[in-house]
Every structure is written in C-alpha cells, then in structure tokens.
DOMI-675219 format. One line per field, with one value per residue (C-alpha): residue in three letters; residue number from 1; z, y, x. Coordinates in nm, 3 decimals, decimal comma. Example, Ala and Ser with C-alpha at 12.3 -4.5 7.8 and 13.67 -1.06 7.14 Angstrom:
REM residues 2
aa	[ALA / SER] $
i	[1 / 2] $
pz	[0,780 / 0,714] $
py	[-0,450 / -0,106] $
px	[1,230 / 1,367] $
***
This chain:
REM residues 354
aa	[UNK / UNK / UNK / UNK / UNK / UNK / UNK / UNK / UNK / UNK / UNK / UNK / UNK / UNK / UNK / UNK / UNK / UNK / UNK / UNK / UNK / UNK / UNK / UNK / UNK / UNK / UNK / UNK / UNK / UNK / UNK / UNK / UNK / UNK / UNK / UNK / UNK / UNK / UNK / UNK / UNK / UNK / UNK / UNK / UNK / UNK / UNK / UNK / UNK / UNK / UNK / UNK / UNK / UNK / UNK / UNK / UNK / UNK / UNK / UNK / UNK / UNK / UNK / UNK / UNK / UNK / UNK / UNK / UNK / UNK / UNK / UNK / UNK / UNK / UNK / UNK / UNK / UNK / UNK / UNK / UNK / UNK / UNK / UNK / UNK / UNK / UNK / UNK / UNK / UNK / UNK / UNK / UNK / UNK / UNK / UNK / UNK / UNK / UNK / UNK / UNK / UNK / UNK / UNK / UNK / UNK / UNK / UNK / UNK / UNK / UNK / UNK / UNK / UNK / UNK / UNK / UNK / UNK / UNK / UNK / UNK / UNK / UNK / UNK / UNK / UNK / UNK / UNK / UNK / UNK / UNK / UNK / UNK / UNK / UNK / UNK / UNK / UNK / UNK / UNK / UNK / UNK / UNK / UNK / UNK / UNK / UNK / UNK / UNK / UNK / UNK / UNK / UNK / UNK / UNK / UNK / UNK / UNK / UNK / UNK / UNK / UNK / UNK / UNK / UNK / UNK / UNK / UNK / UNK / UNK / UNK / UNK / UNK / UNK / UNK / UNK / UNK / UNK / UNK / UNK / UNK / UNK / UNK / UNK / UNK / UNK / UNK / UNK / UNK / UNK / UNK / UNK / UNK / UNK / UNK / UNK / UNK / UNK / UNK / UNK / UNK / UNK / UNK / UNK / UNK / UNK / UNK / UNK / UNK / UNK / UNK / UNK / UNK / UNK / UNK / UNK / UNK / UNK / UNK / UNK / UNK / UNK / UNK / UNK / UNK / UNK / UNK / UNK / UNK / UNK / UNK / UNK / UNK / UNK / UNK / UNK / UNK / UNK / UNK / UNK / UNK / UNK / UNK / UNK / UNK / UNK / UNK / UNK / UNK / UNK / UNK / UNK / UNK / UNK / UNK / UNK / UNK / UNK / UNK / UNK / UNK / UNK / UNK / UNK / UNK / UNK / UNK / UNK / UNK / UNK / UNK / UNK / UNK / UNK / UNK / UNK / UNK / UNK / UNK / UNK / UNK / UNK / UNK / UNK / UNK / UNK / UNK / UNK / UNK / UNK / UNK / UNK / UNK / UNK / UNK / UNK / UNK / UNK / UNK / UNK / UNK / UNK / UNK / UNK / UNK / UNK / UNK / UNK / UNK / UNK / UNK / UNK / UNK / UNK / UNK / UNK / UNK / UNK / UNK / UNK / UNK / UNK / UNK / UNK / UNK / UNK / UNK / UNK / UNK / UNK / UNK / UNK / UNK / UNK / UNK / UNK / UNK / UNK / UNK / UNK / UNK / UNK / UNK / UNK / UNK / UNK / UNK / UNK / UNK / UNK / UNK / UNK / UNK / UNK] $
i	[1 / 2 / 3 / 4 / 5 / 6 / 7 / 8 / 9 / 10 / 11 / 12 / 13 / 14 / 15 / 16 / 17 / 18 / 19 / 20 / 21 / 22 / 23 / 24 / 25 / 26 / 27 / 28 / 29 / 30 / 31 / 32 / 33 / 34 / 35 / 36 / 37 / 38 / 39 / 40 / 41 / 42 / 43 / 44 / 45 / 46 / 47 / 48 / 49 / 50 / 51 / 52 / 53 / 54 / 55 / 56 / 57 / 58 / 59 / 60 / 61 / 62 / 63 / 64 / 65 / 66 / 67 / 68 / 69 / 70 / 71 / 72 / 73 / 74 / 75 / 76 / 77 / 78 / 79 / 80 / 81 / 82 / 83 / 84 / 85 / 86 / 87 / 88 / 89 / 90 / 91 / 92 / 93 / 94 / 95 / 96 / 97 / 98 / 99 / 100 / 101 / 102 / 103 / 104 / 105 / 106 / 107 / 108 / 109 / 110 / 111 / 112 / 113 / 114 / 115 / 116 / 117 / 118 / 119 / 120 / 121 / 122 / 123 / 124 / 125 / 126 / 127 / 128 / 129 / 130 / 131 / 132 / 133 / 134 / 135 / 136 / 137 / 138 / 139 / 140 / 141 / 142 / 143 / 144 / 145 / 146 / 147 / 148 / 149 / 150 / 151 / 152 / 153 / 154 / 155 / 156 / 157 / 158 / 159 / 160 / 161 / 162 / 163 / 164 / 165 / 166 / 167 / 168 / 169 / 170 / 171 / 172 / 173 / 174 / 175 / 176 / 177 / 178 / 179 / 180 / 181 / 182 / 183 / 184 / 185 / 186 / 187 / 188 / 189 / 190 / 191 / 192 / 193 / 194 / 195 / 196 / 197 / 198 / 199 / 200 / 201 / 202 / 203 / 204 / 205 / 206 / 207 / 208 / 209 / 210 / 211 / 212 / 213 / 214 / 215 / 216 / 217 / 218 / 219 / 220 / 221 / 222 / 223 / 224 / 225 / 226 / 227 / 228 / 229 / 230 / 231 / 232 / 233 / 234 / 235 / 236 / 237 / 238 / 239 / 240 / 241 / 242 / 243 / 244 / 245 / 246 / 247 / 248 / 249 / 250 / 251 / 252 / 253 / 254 / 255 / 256 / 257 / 258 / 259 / 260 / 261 / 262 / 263 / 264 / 265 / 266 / 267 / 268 / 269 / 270 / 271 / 272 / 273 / 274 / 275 / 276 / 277 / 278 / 279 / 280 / 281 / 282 / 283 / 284 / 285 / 286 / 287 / 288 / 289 / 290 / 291 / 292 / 293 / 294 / 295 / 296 / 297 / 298 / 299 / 300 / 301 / 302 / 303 / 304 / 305 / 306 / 307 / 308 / 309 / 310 / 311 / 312 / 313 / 314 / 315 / 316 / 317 / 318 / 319 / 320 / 321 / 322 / 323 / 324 / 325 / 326 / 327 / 328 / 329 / 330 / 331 / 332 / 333 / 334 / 335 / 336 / 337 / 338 / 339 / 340 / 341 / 342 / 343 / 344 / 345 / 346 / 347 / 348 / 349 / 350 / 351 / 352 / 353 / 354] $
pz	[-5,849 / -5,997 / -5,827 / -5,772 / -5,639 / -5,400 / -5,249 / -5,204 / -4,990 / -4,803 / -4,754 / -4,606 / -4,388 / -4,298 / -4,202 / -4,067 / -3,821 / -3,713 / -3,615 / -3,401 / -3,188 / -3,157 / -3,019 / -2,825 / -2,646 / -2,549 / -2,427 / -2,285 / -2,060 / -2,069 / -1,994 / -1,770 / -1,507 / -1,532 / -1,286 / -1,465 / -1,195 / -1,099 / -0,993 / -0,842 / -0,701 / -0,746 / -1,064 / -1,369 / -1,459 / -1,785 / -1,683 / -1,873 / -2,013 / -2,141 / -2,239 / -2,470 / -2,602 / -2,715 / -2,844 / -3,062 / -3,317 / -3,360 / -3,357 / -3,637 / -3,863 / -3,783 / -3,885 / -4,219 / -4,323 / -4,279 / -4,503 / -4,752 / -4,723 / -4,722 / -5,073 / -5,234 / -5,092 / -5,145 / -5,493 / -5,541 / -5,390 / -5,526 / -5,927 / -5,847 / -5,707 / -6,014 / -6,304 / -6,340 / -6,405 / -6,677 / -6,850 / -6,822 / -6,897 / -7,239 / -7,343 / -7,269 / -7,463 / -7,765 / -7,739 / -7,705 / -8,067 / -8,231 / -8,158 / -7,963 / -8,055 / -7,785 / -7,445 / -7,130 / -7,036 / -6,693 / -6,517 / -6,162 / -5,908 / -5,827 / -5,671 / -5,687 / -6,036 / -6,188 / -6,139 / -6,333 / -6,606 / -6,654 / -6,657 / -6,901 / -7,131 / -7,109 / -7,153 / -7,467 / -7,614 / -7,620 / -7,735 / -8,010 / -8,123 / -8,079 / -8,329 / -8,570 / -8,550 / -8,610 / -8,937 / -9,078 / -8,970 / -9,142 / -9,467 / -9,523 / -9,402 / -9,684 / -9,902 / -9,835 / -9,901 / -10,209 / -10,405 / -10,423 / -10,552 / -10,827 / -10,912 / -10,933 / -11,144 / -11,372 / -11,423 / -11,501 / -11,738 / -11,944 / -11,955 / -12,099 / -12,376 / -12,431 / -12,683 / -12,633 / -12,230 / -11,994 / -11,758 / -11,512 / -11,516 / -11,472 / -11,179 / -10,989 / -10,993 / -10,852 / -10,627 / -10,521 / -10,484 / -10,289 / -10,070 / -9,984 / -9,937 / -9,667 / -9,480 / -9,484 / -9,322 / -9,095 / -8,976 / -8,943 / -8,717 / -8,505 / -8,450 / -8,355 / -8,091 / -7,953 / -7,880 / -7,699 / -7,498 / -7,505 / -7,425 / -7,190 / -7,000 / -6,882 / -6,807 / -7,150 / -7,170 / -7,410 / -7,490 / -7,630 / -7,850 / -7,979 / -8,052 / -8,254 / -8,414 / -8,556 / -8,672 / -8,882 / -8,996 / -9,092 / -9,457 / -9,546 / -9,359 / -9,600 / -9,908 / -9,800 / -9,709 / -9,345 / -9,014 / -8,740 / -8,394 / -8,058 / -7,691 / -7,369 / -7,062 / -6,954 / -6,899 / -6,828 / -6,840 / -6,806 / -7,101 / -7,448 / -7,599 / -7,956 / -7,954 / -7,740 / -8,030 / -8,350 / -8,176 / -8,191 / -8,520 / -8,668 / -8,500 / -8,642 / -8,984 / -8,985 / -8,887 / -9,170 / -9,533 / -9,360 / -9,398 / -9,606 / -9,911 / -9,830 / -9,525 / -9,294 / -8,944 / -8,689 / -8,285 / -8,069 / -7,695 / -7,392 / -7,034 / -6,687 / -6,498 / -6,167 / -6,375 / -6,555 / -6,880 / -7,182 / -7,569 / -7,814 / -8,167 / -8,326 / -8,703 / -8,921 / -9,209 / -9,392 / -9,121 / -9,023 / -9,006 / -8,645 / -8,814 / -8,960 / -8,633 / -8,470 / -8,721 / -8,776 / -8,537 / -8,706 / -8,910 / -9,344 / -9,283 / -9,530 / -9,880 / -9,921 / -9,582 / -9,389 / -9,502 / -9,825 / -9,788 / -9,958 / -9,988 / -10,214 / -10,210 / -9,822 / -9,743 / -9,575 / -9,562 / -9,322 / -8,997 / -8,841 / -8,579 / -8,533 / -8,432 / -8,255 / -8,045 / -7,985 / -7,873 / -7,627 / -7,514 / -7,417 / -7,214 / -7,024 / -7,217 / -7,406 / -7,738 / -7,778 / -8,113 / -8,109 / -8,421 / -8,444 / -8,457 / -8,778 / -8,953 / -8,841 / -8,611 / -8,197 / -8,075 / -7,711 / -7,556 / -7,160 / -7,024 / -6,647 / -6,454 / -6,222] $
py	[36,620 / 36,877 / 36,962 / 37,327 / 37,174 / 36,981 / 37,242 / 37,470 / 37,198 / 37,168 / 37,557 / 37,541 / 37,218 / 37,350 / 37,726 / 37,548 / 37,316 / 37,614 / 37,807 / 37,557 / 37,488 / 37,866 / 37,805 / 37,530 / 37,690 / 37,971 / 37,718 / 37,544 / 37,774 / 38,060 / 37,969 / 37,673 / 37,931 / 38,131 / 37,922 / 37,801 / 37,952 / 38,299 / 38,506 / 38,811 / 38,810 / 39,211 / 39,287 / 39,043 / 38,913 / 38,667 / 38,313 / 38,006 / 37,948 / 38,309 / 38,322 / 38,029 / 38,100 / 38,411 / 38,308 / 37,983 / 38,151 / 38,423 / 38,108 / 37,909 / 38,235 / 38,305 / 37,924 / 37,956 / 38,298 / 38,133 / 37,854 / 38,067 / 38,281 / 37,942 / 37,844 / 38,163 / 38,235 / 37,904 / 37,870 / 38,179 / 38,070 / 37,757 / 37,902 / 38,124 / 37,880 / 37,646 / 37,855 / 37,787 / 37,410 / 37,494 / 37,669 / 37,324 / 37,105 / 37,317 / 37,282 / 36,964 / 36,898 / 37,125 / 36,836 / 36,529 / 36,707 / 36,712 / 37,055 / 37,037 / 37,407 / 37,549 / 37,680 / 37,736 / 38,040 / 38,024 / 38,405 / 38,507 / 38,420 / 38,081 / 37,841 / 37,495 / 37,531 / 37,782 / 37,474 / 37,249 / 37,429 / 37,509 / 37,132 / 37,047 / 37,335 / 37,180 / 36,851 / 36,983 / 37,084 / 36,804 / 36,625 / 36,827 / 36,851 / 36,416 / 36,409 / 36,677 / 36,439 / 36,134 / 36,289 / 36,362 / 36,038 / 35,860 / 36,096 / 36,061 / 35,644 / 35,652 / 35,830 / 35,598 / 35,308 / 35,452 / 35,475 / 35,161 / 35,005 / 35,256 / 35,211 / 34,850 / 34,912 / 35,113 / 34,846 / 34,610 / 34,817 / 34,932 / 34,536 / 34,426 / 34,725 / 34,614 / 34,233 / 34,251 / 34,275 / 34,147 / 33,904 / 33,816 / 34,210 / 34,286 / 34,050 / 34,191 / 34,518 / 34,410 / 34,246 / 34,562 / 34,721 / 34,476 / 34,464 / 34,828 / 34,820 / 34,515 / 34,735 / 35,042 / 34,800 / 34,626 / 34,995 / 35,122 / 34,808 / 34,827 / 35,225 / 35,162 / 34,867 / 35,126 / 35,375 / 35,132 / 34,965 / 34,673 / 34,462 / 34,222 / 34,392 / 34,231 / 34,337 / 34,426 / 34,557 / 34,832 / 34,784 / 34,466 / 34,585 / 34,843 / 34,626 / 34,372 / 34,670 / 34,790 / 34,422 / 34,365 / 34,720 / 34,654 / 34,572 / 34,846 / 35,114 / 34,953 / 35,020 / 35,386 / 35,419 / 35,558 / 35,405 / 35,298 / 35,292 / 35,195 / 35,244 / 35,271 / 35,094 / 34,851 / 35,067 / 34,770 / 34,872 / 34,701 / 34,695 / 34,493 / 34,316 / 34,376 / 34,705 / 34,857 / 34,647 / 34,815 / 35,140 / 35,131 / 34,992 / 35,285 / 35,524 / 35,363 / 35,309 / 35,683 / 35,783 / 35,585 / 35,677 / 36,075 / 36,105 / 36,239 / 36,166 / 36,018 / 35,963 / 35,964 / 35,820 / 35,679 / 35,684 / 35,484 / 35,533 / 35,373 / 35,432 / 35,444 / 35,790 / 35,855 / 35,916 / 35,626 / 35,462 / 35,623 / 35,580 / 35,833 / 35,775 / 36,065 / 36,054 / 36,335 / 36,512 / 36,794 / 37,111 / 37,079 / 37,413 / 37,464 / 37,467 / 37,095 / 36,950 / 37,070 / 36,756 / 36,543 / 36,267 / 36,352 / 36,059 / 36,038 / 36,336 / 36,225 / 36,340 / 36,745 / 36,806 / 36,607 / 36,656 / 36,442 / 36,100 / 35,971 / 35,619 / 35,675 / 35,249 / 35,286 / 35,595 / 35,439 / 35,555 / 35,838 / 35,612 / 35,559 / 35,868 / 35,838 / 35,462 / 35,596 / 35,833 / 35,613 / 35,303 / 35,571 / 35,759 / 35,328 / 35,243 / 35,613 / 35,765 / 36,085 / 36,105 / 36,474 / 36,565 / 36,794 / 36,964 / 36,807 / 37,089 / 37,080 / 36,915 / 36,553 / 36,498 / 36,395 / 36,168 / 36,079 / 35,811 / 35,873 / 35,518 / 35,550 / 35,248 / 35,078] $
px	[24,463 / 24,741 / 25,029 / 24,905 / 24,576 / 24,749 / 24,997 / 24,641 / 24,517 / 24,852 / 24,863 / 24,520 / 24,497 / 24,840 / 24,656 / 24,346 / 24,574 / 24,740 / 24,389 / 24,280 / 24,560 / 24,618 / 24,226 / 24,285 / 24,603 / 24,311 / 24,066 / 24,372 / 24,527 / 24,309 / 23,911 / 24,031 / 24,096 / 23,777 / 23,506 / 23,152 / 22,932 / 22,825 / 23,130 / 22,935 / 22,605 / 22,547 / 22,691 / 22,694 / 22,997 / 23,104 / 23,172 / 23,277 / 23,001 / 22,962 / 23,278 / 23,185 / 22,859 / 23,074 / 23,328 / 23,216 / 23,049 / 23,308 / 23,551 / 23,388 / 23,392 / 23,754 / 23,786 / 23,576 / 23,801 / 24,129 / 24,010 / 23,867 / 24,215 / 24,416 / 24,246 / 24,297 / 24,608 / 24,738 / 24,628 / 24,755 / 25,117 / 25,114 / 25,084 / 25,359 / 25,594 / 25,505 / 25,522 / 25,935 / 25,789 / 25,510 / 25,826 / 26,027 / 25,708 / 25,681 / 26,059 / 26,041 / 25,721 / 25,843 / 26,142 / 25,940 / 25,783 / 26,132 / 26,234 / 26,569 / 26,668 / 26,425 / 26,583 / 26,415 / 26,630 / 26,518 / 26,497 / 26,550 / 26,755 / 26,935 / 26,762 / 26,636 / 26,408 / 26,712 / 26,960 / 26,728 / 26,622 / 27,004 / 27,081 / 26,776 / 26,925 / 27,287 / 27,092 / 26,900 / 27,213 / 27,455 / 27,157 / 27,040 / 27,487 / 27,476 / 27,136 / 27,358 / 27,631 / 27,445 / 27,241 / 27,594 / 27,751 / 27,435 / 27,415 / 27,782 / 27,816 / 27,535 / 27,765 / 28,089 / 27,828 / 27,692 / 27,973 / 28,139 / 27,780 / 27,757 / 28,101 / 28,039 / 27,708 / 27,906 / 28,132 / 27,899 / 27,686 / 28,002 / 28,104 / 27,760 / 27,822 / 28,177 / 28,212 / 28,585 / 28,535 / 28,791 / 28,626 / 28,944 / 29,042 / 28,685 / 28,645 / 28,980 / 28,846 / 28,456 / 28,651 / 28,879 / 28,536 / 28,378 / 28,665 / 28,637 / 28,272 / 28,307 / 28,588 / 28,384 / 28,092 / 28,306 / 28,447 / 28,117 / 27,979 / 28,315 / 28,253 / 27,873 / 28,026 / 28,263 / 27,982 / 27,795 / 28,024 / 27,889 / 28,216 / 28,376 / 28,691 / 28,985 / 29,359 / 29,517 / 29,923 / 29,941 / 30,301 / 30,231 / 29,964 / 30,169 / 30,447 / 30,173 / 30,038 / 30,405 / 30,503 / 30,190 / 30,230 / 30,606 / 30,528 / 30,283 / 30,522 / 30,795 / 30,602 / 30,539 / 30,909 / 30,847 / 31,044 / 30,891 / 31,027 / 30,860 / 30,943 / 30,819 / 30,737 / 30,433 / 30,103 / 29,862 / 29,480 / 29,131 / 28,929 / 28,876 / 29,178 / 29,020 / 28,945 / 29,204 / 29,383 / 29,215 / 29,296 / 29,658 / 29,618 / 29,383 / 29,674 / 29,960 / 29,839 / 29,709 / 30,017 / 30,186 / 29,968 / 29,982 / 30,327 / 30,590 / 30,649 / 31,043 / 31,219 / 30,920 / 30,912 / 30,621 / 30,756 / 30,489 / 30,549 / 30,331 / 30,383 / 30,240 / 30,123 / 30,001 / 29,677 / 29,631 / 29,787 / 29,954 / 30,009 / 30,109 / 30,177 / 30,394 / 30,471 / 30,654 / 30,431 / 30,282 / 30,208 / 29,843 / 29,624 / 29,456 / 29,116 / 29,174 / 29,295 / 28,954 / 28,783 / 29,045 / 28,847 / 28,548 / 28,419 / 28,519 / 28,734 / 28,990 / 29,195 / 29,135 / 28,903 / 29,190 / 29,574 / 29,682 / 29,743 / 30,071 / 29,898 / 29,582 / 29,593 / 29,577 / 29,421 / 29,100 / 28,734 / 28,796 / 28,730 / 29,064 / 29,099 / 28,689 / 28,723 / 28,987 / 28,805 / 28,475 / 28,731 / 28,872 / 28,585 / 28,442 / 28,698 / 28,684 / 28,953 / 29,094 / 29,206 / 29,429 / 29,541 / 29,838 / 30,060 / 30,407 / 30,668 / 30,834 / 30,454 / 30,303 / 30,068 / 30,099 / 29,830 / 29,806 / 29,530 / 29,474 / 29,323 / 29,260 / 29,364 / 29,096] $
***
C-alpha cells in the first residue's frame, strides 16, 4: 500500500474507533439505567429494549457515514499533507537522472517537510559544486598528463627524422620528461589518498616536521637565494606522519619558487592554541590580487593564473597548496590563505587536538 493509502486507513480506523466508544460510553452509562420491563402500565413508555431496537439501526448508519467520511476525508488529508514529499521524490528523481541543477524551493511555512527540502537543496548543491570540481580536476589532471607524452612523442619523432641525432642528450631530456610525468602521478595519487582519508593516525609533532621540511629544503632555497628561518614551540597532533609531512613540504617549497627574485625569505612558525595545533608558513613576494587568492588552493593553478614562479625548474604541476588543502581538510583541519603586507603570501594550518 502507498503512504497516502495508509494514512486514509489510519484516519478512518482512527474515526471509526472513536464512534464506537462515543457509543459504548451511551450504552455504558446511559441505557444501563433505563429498566428492560414496562415502566407504566397506562401510558406507553420506551424501555431498554425500545431504546435499542431504535437506536441500532440509526447507530450502524452513523457508523457507515463516518467511514465513508473517514475515507474521503482522510484521503483527502492525507494528499495534502504529502504533496511537500512528491516535490522531494521528483528532485530527487530528476537527480538520480543526472540533473543536480534542480531545486525543490519548498513554499509555506516552516515545519518538518520545509527543513528537509532545505537540507536536500543545500545537499544538491555542494554536490552538484564537488561533481564541477571533479570534471575540472579530471579535464585538467588529463591535461598535466597529456603533455609530457606528447612532448615525449615529439621528441622521438623529430629524433627518427634527425641522422646526426644526439642519443645521450636525447635520453636526459625523455628522462626530464618522464620524471615530471611520475611526479605529476605520484601528486595526483597522494591528493586522491588525502580526500579519502584512508590512513592510520598516530601522535605526530609538527615542529619537527617543519624543521625536516626546512633542512631538506636548504639546498633548493639556496639555489633560489631566499632565507629560511623557523620557530615556534611543540604543537603535537594525531594524524599521519607522511602526510602531515608532505604538507609542510608542499608549503615550504611553495613558499620558496613564489618568491622574489633576490633577498627573499620563508618564516615557518608552529605552536599550540587552546583550539588545537598551529603552522604558518610566511614568505616575502610579488603582491597577490584578492581575486587570485580566492583559487590559489585550487588544483594546476600555477605560472600566469597563479603569481610567477621565480623557479620555472621548480615551479611544480600546480598541486602544492591543493595537496595542501585535501591533507588538511583529512585530518579535520583549515587551510587560510592571507596577503602578506608588503607582497608574499601567509598560510596558516588549524589541526584540532584530540
């Protein structure tokens, strides 16, 4: 049976029920006090059994309208109180179809149905902006992935063309190409194991991840001529030595290629708040305009869509602030991106503490 079916049941048993106790409370405490035998012997006057005859048939009829008026009624009760849910059950079908622009838009007042067609609409939405964001994410991972396989075909054609060819030059450079094509990869898997959280969690001290991620970053921030400094004090955390690990990794070498040109400088600070655990990495470079810092954690925002990197060797594949973000949003976490005053970039990681 439908739902509507069985609510016009309910509203009539419910109706029926009621009729015959409202009878029985009659028979009850009304005809029990009127005798079953003649009352007068000169005039005629109704006893029980009169009473009964009487009132029986009247009683079944009563009976038979109130269950006719119960269906009705109650059928017609029961499509009223439903229709919010048809609205629902046809956003939600016109979603199961692939259309996740549809709202239900619920009218009326507030009540139980308004508050659920407002979450399925918040629902809807945050879904249909995650399938936007994976469709981009794909069509430019296919990009990233693209390119260093047609730059290696292109190699390879223009060596068959070329006698005078230059095997050991041509091999460094495949292998330059192959190198970036395995990092883009490995990136890409590490970002898809961030989003699912699939990982073991144990008591990690970020101030001795930062200070790993500044001494193997020593030669590369050398090269690029920028100074790194690091304070702070212990801000311990539960969560996943590796990727809490690449995280202050991906911020530190960001914060190194997007630098100035000369006389740059990277400050990474950790520390403990009454909210949880803290790590910022600040580093000096060009100003940043308030509509790139909205997609700066977006994923292959690099090179003219991001600010210029001084490092083209170094620059990355545009995943270093998106790892960032899906490492942080695992292990319950905010990423904030912030405008240094006088150009660079602020970034501060929020880990609660279990």
């Amino acid at each position: 049976m439908s739902a509507r079916l069985k609510l016009t049941l309910s509203y009539a048993g419910f109706l029926m029920i009621a009729g015959i106790l409202l009878l029985a409370v009659v028979n009850l405490f009304l005809l029990r006090y009127i005798p079953d035998v003649q009352i007068n012997a000169n005039m005629r006057v109704p006893n029980r059994s009169d009473l009964v005859r009487a009132f029986v048939p009247r009683t079944i009829a009563a009976l038979a309208f109130l269950l006719a008026l119960g269906l009705i009624g109650g059928w017609f009760l029961a499509g009223r109180m439903l229709a919010p849910l048809t609205r629902l059950n046809e956003a939600a079908r016109l979603a199961a179809e692939g259309s996740l622009s549809h709202r239900v838009d619920m009218p009326g007042a507030k009540d139980e149905f308004r508050d659920l067609a407002d979450v399925f609409d918040t629902m809807l939405s945050r879904l249909e902006a995650h399938v936007e964001e994976q469709q981009r994410f794909a069509a430019n991972a296919s990009h990233e992935l693209r390119t260093p396989l047609a730059i290696s075909q292109t190699m390879l054609e223009v060596a068959r063309e070329d006698p005078e060819r230059d095997v050991d030059v041509l091999i460094d450079r495949l292998q330059n190409v192959n190198a970036r094509a395995i990092a883009l990869t490995e990136a890409l898997l590490l970002l898809a194991r961030a989003d699912r959280g699939t990982f073991t969690r144990e008591r990690v001290e970020l101030s001795l991840l930062a200070e790993e991620a500044v001494e193997s970053l020593h030669p590369l921030a050398d090269r690029c001529g920028v100074t790194l400094d690091i304070r702070g004090t212990t801000a311990a955390v539960n969560g996943s030595p590796a990727l809490l690990q690449q995280l202050i990794v991906n911020l530190v070498h960001n914060a190194i290629v997007h630098n100035v040109a000369t006389g740059g400088s990277v400050e990474v600070r950790t520390e403990m708040t009454p909210h949880g655990a803290v790590a910022v990495v600040e580093n000096t470079g060009e100003m940043i305009p308030a509509h790139l810092l909205a997609i700066l954690r977006e994923p292959f925002q690099r090179g003219a869509g991001r600010f210029r990197s001084k490092d083209a060797a170094h620059a990355g594949a545009g995943l270093g602030l998106a790892i960032a973000e899906g490492i942080t949003r695992a292990h319950g976490g905010t990423l904030e991106l912030a405008p240094r005053d006088g150009g660079g970039l602020v970034v501060t990681v929020r880990l609660p503490v279990e």
